[in-house]
N, C-alpha and C positions, 0 to 999 in steps of 0.2 A: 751583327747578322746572326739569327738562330741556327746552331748546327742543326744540321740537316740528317734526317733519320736513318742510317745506315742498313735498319732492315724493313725500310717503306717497300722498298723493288722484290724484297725476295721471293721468290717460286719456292714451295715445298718442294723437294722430289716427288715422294709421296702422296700424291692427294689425299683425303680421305673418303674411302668405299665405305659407298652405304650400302646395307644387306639385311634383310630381313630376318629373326634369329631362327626361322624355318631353316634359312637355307645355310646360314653359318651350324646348324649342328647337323644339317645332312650333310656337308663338306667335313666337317671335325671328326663328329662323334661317328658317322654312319662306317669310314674307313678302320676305325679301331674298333666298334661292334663286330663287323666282317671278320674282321682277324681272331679277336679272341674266339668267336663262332666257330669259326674254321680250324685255325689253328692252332689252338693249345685246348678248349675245354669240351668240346663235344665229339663224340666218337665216329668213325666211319661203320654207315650200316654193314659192309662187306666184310671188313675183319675184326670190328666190334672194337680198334683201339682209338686210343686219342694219340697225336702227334708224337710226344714224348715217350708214348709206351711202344710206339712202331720205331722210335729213332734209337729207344733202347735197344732191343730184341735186333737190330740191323747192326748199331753197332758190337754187340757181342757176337751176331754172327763173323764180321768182319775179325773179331780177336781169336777166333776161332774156339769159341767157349760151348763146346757142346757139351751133353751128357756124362759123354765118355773122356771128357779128359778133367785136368787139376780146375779147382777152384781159381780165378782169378781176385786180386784186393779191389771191393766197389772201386774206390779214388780212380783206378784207371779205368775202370768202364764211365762212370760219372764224367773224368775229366777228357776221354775219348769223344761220348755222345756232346758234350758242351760245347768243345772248343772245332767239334766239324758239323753237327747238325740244330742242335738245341741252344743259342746263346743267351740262354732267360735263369740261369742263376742256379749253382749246384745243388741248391735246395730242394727245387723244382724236381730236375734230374733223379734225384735220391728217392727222395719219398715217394715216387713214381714207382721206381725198381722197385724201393721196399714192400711196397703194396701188393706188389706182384708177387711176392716170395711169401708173402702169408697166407696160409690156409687156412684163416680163419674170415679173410677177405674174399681169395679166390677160391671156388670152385672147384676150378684145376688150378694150381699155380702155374706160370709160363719162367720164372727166374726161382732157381736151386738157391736158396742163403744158406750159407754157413756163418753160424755167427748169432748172435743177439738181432733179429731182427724185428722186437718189439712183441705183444702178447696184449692177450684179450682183457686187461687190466688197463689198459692205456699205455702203457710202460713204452716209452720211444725206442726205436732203436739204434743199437751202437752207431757210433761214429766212421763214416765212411773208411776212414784209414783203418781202420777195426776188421771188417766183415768182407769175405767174398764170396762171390756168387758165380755161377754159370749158368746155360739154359735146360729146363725141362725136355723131356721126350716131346712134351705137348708144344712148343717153343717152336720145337724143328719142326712141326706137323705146319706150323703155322709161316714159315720162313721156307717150306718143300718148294723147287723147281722156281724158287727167284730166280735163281742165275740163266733159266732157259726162255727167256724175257716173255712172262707169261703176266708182269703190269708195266707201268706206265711207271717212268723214273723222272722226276725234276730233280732242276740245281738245286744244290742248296744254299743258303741265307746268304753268302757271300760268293757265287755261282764259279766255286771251285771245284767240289764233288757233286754227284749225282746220287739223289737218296730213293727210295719207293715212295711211291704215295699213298700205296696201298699193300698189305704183304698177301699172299697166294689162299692164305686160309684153309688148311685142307676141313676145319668143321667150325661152326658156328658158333664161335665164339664169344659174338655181342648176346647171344643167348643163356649159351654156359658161363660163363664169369660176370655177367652184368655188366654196368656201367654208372656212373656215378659226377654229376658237374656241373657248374654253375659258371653260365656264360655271361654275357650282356640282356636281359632282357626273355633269358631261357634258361631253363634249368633240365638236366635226365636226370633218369633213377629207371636203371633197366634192373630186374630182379635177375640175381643166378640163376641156373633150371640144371638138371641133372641131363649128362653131358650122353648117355645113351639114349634118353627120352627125346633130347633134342633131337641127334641125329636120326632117329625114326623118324620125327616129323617131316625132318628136311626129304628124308625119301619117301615118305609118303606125300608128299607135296610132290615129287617128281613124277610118281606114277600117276599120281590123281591131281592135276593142277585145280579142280572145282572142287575138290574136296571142301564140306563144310566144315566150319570152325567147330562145332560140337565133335565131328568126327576126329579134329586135332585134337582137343582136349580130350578125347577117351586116348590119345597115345602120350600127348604133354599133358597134364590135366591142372598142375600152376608151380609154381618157382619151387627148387631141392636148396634152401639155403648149408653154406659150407660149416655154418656149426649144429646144424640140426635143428630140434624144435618142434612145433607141433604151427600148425597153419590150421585157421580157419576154413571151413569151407562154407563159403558167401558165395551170391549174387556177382561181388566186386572180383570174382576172379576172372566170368567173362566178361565182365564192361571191360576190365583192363586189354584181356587179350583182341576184346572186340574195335577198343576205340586207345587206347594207347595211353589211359587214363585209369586209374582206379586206387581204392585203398585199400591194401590185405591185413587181416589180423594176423599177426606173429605171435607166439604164446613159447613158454619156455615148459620144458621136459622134467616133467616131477615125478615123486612117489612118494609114499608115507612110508614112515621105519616107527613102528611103535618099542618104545622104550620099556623096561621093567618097573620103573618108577611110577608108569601112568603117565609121563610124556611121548608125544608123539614129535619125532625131526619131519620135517618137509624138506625133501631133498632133491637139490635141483641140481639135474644132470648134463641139461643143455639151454643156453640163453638164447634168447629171441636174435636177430640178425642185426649187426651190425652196435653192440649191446655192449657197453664198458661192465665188465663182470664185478669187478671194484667199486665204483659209480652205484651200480646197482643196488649194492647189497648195503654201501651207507647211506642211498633212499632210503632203503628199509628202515633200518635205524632211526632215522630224521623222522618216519612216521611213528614208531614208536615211541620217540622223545618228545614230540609234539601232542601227544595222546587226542588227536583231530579224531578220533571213531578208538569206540571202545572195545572194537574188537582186537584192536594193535596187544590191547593192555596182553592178549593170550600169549604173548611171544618172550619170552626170555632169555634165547641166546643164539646169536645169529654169527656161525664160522663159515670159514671160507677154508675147506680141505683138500682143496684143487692139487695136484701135483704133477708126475711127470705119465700117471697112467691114464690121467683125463682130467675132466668139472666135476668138482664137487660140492657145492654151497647148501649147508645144513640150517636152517631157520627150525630152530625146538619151540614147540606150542607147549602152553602148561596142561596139566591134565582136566584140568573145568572148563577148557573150551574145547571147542570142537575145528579140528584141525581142516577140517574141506572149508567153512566159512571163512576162515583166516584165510587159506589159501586163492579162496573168491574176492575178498577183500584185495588180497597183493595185485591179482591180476588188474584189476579196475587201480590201484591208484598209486603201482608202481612199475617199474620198465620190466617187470616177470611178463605183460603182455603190451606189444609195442604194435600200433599202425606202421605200415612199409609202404610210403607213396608208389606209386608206378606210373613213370610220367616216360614213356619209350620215346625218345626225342634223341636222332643220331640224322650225321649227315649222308643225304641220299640224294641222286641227281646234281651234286654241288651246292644244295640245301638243306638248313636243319627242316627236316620233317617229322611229324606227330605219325607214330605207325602203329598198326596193330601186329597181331600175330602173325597173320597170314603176309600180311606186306615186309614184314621181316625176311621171313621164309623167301619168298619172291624174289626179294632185291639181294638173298644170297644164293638162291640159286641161279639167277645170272651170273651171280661175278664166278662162279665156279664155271660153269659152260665158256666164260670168258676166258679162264685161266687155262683148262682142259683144252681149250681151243686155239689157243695161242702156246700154248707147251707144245701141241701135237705139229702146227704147223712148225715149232721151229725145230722138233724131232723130226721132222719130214723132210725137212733142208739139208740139215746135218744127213741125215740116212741116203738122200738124194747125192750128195756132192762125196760123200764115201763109196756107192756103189758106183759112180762115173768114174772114179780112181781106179778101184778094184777092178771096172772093165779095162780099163788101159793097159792093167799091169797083167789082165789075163790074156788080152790078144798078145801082150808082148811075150811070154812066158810060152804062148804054141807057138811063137814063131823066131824062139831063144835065139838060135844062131845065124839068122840073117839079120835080127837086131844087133846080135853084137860084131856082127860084118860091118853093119852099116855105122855106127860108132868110130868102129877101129878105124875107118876110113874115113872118116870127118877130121876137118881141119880142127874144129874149134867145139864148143857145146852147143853153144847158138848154131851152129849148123846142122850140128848132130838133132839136135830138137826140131832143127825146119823139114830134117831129112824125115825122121819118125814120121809126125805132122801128114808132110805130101804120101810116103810110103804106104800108112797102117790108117789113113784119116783118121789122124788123134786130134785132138783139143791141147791145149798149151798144158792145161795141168796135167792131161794125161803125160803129155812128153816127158811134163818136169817130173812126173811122180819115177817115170822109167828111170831116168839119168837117175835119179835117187836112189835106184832101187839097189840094196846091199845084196854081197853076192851068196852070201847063205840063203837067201829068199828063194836061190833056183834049185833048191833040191827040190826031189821030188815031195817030202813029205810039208814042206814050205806050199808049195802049189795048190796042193791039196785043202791047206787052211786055206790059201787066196781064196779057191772056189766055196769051201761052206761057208767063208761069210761074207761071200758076195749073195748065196743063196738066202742067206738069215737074213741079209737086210732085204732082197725083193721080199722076201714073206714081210716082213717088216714096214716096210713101203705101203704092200697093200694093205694092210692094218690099219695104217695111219690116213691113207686115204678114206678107208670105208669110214673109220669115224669122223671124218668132215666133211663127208657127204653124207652121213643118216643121222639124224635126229635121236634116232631110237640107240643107237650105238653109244653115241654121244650120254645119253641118260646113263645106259648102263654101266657105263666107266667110271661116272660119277661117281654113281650107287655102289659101287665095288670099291672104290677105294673110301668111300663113307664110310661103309664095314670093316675095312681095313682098320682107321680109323678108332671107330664103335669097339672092337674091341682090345685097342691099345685101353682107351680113357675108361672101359667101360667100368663104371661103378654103383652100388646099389644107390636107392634113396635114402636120403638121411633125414629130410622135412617129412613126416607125416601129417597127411590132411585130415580131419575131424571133424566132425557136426558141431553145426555152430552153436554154441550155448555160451550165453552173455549171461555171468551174474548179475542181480536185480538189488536195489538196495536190500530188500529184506534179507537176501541172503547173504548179504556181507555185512551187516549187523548182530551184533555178539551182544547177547543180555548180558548184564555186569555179575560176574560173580557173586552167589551169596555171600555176607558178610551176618555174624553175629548181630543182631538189635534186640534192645530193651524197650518190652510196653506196658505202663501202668494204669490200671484199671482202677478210675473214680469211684467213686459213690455215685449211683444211680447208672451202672453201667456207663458210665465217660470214659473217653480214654484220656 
């Protein structure tokens, strides 16, 4: 008899699901898109960071790493932010912070390094157990009145602590320092802008909500990059501010030094944005080893004499050419002039949005009326539940010695507080603030503080009222501490803009050197 098949009966568990591969990569890929979008690569419109750089700047405030005290060793801020808010790899963490402590990245820095933290050669910086840091003046502008719950706080990753999602921003951030990332399917590229020019705009936008975008450009007029430079002045600087889109010319800071010999140095003082100064300068080379245009042949010795008092890169011209052509020539086929995409793409409304200038301005001067507005209500609370105190302890103070009649004669405190209570109609904390009350507090010049600052906080009270209930009040507090602000960061420009003038091949072509020749002359006039 044929054995009989032992897996003829069997049921998979598992069926197999069919799915269309529409909807298997909207299930797959659409959940990890979100996330990277959201979470790690694109910046919040309101305080201009990305994840990492808010989970930094939190957890240092947490170490208590301000201005004013020691340096802390990265390793523990790194392995703080990693192991409570950040758990995507120390790497991540670091290079985040380091970014932030460079001046030749940021605009304003928000993280103080000490230490090797890398340079405009490419040069990495030291190794976390190496280098410590703590936060900027501008850090704490940005990090001001968290704790008077003026945003919105989630768990975090493991819903042990509680982190911001957003930090208070006291100025405009995603403006001043830019932004920089590449998501799933998106990419930013916010330009830096000079941190005083911005803040005028922001209040000029407060005063004048229709202000037209030309009227902003006559105060922002286009990006302050942090190593200086010279910028184009195109067309492409309002398409960007206009549509969130555009290409700016960046151009690097020269001058001629004429030599004694009859050479001329071309001397470059500041490179284009974002520009390996190293990189750079062995293009150059590579054009002249290549001898691709004959105008290269003009260059015979290209240093780098950069030090600790600034940029210095020297490119010496020979004396039979003509040193402005050369320098026409660099711009056009080496990084001395570099395109700067501007693609303003930051999350706004709980989406990556394409923004202009003015929608920038917009969606931060909400979150500041938000923040202004929720600070004041919960100073208002605070102010409110101290002068209901202060009244307690004032009726009890004019009426010293029947209060402590009526004490001394209580069995117990819980009595003595029911007694207050029925006696003086108190409130429970007023009672309990009384029983509290230490007995140095009844002299007279004790009473006297009770009452001025019970009178400080009704002025105080009413203050706080009147700005949430006027609109205009509300602006102006902004605007006041915008200023405040404005002149901590204030700094001049360092980008100069320029008329645009594009070298043309003719003028970056260099006729060849004379050179000695011999010609002989035939019979019958031949050569």
């Amino acid at each position: 008899m044929a054995k009989k098949n032992q897996n003829e009966n069997i049921t998979p568990k598992n069926p197999i699901i069919v799915q269309s591969m529409d909807d298997v990569m909207r299930s797959s890929m659409m959940p990890y898109a979100e996330h990277v979008i959201l979470e790690r690569a694109l910046p919040r419109v309101e305080d201009g960071l990305k994840p990492v750089q808010r989970r930094i700047l939190y957890t240092m405030m947490e170490l208590g790493l301000s201005p004013d005290k020691p340096h802390r060793k990265s390793a523990r801020i790194v392995g703080d932010c990693l192991g409570k808010y950040h758990p995507h790899g120390d790497s991540s963490v670091y290079d985040a912070m380091v970014r932030m402590a460079q001046d030749f990245n940021m605009r304003i820095p928000l993280v103080d390094g000490h230490g090797n933290f890398g340079s405009m050669d490419g040069d990495p910086a030291a190794a976390m157990r190496y280098t410590e840091a703590r936060m900027t003046e501008a850090a704490m502008r940005m990090l001001r009145d968290l704790e008077k719950d003026t945003v919105k706080f989630s768990l975090n990753f493991d819903d042990t602590l509680k982190e911001p999602d957003l930090l208070p921003g006291c100025f405009p951030n995603l403006l001043v320092n830019g932004s920089n990332g590449i998501a799933v399917g998106l990419t930013t590229s916010v330009p830096p802008h000079n941190p005083t020019e911005a803040i005028d705009a922001v209040i000029a936008k407060i005063k004048n909500p229709e202000i037209s975008l030309d009227d902003l450009m006559k105060i922002l007029p286009c990006p302050d990059f942090p190593v200086g430079g010279y910028l184009l002045n195109t067309a492409e600087i309002r398409t960007a501010y206009e549509t969130g889109r555009g290409k700016l010319i960046n151009r690097a800071k020269t001058h001629f030094e004429p030599l004694k010999n009859g050479k001329t140095n071309i001397v470059i003082t500041e490179f284009p944005y974002q520009v390996n100064k190293a990189a750079a300068l062995e293009k150059v080379l590579a054009l002249v080893q290549q001898k691709s245009k004959s105008v290269f042949a003009g260059i015979s010795d290209i240093r780098d004499e950069s030090d600790r008092t600034g940029v210095r890169a020297v490119i010496e011209v020979k004396k039979d050419f003509d040193p402005q052509k050369v320098l026409n020539a660099l711009f056009k086929y080496s990084d001395l002039q570099k395109t700067v995409s501007v693609i303003m793409v930051a999350i706004a409304d709980g989406k990556p949005k394409l923004l202009g200038l003015s929608d920038v301005l917009d969606y931060y001067i909400k979150h500041r009326e938000n923040v202004v507005t929720r600070r004041s209500r919960y100073e208002l609370d605070a102010a409110e539940r101290r002068a209901h105190v202060l009244q307690g302890l004032i009726i009890a103070l004019l009426n010293i010695d029947e209060v402590i009649a009526l004490i001394r004669a209580s069995k117990s405190p819980k009595a003595a507080k029911q007694g207050l209570m029925e006696r003086f109609d108190l409130t429970a904390v007023q009672a309990d603030a009384i029983l509290d009350l230490r007995l140095q507090r009844l002299t007279n010049l004790e009473q006297l503080e009770i009452e001025r600052e019970f009178d400080r906080l009704c002025k105080e009270i009413k203050r706080l009222k009147s700005i949430l209930e006027s609109k205009s009040k509300l602006d102006k507090l902004i605007i006041d501490e915008l200023m405040e602000v404005r002149e901590l960061l204030a700094s001049p420009r360092r980008t100069k803009l320029i008329d645009a003038v594009q070298p043309n091949d003719d003028e970056t072509e260099e006729k060849a050197a004379a050179e000695p020749a011999f010609v002989m002359f035939l019979p019958d006039n031949k050569l």
